[in-house]
OpenMM code with the backbone's topology and positions (N, CA, C; nanometers):
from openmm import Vec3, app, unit

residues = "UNK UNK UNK UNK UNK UNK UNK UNK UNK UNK UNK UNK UNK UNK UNK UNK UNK UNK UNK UNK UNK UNK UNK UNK UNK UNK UNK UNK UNK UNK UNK UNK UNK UNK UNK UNK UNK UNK UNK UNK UNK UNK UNK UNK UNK UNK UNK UNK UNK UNK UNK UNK UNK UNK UNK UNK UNK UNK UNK UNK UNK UNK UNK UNK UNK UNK UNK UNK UNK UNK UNK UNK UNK UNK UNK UNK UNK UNK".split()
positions = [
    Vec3(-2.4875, 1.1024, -1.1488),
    Vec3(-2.4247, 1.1138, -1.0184),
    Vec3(-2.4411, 0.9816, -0.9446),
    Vec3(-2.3373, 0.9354, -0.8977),
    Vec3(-2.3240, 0.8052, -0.8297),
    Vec3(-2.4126, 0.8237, -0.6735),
    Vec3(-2.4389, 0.7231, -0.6271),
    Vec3(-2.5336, 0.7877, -0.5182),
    Vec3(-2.4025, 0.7341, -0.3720),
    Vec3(-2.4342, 0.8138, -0.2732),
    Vec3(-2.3103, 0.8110, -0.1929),
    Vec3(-2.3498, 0.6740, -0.0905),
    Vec3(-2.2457, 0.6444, -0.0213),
    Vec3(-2.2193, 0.4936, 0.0171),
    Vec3(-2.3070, 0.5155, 0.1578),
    Vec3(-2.3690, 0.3833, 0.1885),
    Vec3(-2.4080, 0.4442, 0.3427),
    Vec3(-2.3337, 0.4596, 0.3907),
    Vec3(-2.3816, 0.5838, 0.5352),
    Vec3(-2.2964, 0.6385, 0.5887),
    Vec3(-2.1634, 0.7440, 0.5464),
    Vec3(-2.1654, 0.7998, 0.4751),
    Vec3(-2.0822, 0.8821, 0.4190),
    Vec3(-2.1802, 1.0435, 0.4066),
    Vec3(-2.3275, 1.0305, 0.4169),
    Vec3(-2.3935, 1.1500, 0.4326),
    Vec3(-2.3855, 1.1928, 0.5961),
    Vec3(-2.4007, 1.1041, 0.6831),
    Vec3(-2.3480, 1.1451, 0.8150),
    Vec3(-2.2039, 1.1939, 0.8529),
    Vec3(-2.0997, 1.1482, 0.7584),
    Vec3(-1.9663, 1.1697, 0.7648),
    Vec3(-1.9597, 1.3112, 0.7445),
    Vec3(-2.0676, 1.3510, 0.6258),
    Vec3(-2.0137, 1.4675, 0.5889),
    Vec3(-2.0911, 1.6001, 0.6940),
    Vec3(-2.1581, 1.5420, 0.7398),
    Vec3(-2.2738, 1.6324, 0.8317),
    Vec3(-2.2252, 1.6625, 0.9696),
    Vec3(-2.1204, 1.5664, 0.9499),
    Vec3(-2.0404, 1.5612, 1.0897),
    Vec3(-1.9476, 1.6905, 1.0651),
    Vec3(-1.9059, 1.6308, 0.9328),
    Vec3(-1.7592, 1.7215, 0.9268),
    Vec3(-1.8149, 1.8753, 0.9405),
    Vec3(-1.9053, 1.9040, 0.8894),
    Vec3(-1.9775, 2.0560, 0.8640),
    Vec3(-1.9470, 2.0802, 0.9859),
    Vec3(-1.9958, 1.9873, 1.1268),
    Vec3(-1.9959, 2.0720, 1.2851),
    Vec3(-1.8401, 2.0934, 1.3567),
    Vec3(-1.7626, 2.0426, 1.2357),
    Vec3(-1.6166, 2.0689, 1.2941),
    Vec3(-1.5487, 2.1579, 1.3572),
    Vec3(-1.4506, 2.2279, 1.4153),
    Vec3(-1.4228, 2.3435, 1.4511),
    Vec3(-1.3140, 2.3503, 1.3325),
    Vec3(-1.2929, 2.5146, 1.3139),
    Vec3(-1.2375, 2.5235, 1.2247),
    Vec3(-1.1004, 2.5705, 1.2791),
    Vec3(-0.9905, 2.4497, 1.2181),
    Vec3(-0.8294, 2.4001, 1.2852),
    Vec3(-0.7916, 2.3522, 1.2142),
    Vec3(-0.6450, 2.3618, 1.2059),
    Vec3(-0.5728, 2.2341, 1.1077),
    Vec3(-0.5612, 2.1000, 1.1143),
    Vec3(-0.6403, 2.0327, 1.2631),
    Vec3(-0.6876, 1.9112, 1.2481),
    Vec3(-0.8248, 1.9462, 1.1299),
    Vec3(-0.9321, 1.9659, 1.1907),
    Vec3(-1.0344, 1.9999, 1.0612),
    Vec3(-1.0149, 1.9916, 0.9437),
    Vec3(-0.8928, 2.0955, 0.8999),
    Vec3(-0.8598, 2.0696, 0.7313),
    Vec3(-0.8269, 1.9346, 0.7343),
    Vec3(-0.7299, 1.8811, 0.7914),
    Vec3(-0.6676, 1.7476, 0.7769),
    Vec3(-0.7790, 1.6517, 0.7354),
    Vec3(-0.8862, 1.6402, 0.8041),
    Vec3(-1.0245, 1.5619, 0.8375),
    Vec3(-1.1305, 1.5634, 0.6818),
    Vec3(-1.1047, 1.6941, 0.6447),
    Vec3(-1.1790, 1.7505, 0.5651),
    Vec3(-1.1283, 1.7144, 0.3796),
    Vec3(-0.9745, 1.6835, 0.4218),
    Vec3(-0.8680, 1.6988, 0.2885),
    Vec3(-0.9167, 1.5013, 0.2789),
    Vec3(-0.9102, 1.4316, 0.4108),
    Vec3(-0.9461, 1.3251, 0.3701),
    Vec3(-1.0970, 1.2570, 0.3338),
    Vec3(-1.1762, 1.3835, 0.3578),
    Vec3(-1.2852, 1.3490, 0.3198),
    Vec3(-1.3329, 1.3656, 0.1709),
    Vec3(-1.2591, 1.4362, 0.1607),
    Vec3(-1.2527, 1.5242, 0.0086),
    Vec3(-1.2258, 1.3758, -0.0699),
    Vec3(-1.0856, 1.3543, -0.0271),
    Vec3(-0.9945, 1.2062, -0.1052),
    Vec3(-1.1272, 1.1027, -0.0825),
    Vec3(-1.2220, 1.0674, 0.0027),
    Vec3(-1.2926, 0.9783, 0.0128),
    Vec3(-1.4090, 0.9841, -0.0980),
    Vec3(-1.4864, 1.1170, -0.1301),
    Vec3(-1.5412, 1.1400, -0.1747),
    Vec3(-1.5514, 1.1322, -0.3764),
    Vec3(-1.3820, 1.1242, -0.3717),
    Vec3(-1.3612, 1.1244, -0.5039),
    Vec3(-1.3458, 1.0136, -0.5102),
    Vec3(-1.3094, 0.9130, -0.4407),
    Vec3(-1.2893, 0.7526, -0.4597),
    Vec3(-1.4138, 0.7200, -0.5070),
    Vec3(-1.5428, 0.7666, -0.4497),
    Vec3(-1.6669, 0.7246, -0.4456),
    Vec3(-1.7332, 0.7638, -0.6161),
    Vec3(-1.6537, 0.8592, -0.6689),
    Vec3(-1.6974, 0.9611, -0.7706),
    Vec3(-1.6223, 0.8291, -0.8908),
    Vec3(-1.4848, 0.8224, -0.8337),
    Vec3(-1.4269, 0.7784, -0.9783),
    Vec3(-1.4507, 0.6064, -0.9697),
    Vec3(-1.5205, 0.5492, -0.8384),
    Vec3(-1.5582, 0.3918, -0.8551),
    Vec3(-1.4118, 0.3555, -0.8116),
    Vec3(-1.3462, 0.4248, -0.7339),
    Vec3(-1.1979, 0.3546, -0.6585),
    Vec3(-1.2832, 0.2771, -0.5518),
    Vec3(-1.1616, 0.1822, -0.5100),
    Vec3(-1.1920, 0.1734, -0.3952),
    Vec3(-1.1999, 0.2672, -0.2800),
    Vec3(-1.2561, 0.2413, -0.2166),
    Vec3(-1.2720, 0.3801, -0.0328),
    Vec3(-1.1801, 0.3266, 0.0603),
    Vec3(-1.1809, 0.1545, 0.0703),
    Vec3(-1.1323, 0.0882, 0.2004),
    Vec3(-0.9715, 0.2176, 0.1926),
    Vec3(-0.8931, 0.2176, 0.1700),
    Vec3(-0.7761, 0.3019, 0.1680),
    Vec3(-0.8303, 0.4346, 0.2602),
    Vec3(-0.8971, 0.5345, 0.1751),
    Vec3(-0.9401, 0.6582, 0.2244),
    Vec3(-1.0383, 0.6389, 0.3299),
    Vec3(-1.0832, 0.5574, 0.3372),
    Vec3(-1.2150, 0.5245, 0.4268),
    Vec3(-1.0954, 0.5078, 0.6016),
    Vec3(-1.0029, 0.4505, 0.5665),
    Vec3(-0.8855, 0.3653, 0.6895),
    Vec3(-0.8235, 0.4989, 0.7359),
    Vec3(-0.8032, 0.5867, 0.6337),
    Vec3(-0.6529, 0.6796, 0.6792),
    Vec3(-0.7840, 0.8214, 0.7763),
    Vec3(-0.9403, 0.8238, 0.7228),
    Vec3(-0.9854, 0.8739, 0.7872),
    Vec3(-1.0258, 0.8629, 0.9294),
    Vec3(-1.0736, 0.7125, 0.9103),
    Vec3(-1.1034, 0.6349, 1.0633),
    Vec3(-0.9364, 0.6858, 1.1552),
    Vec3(-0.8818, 0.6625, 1.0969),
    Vec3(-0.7139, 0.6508, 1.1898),
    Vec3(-0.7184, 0.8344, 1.2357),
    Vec3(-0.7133, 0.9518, 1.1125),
    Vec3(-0.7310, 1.0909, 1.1700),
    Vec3(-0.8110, 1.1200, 1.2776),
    Vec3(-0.9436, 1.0540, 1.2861),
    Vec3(-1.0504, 1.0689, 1.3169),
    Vec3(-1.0075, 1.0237, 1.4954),
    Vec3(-0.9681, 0.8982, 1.5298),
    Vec3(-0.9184, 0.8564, 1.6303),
    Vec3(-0.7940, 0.9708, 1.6954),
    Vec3(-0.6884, 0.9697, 1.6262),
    Vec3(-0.6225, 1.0881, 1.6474),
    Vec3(-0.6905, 1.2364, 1.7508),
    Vec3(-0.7861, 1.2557, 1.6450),
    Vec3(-0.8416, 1.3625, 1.6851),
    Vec3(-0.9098, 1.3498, 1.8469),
    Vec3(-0.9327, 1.2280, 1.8129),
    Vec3(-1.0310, 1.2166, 1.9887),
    Vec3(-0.9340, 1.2503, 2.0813),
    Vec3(-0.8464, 1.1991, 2.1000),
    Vec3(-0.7155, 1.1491, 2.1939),
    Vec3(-0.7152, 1.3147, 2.2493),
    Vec3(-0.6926, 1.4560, 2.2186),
    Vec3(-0.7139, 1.5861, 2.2507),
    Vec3(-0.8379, 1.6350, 2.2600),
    Vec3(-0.9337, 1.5488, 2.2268),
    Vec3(-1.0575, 1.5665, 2.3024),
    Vec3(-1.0846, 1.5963, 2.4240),
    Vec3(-1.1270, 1.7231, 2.4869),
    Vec3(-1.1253, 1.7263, 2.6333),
    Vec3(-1.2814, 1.6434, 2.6616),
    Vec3(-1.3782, 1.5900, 2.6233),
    Vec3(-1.4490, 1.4607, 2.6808),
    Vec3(-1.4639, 1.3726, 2.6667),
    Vec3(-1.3787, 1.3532, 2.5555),
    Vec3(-1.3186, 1.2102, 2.5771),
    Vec3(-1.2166, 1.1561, 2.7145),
    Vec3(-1.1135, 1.2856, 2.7027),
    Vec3(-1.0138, 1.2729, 2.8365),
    Vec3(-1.1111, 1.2688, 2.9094),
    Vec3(-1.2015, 1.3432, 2.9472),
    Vec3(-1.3259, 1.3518, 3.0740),
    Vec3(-1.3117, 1.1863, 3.0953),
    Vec3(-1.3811, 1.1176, 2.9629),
    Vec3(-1.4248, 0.9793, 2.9891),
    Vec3(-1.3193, 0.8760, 3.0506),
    Vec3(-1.2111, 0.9093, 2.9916),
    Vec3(-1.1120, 0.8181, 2.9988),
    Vec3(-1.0594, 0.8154, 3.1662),
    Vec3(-1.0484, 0.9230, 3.2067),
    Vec3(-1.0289, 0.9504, 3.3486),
    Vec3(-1.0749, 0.8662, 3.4497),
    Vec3(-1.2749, 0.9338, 3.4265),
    Vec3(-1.3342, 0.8754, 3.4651),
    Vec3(-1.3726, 0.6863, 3.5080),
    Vec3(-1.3268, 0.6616, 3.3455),
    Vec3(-1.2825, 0.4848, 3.3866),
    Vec3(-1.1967, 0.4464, 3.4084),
    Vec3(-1.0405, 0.5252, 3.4304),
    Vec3(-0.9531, 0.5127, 3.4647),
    Vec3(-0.9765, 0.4996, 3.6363),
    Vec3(-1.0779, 0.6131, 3.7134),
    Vec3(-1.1199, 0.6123, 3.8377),
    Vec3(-1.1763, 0.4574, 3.8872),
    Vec3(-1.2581, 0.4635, 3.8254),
    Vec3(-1.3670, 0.3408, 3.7754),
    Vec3(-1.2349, 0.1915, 3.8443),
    Vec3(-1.1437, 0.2064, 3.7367),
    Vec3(-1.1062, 0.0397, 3.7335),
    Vec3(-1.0102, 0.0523, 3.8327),
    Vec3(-0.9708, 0.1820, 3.9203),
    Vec3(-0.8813, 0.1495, 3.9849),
    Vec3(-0.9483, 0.1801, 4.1621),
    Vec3(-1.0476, 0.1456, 4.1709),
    Vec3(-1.1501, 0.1385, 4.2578),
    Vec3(-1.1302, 0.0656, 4.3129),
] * unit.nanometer
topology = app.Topology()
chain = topology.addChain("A")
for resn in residues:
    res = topology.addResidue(resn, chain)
    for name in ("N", "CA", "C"):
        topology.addAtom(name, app.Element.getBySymbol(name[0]), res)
């Protein structure tokens, strides 16, 4: 067994606290694809990118992230 890349045991520990949604699967289908890159000695940068990019996605309907964004939106227009 190949031993997993840093940071990819937090990835997956993350994903476990996910809510369960069809963003989630989405998150989960690319973690899957990441995981086998790691298995068959592919490269990750590919699967590693299209996750970072879901992952961002996902924030954007984040209600604390919006919290945050607001908030410095308040902030800079002070």
């Amino acid at each position: 067994m190949q031993a997993r890349p840093s940071g990819l045991e937090e990835v997956l520990d993350a994903a476990r606290r996910l809510p369960v949604c069809d963003r989630a699967a989405k998150l989960h289908a690319l973690i899957a694809r990441l995981q086998y890159a790691v298995r068959t000695g592919e490269t990750t940068a590919t699967a590693a990118a299209a996750l970072a990019a879901a992952a961002i996605d996902a924030l954007a309907d984040d209600p604390w992230v919006q919290f945050e964004a607001s908030v410095r939106h308040l902030i800079a227009n002070r």
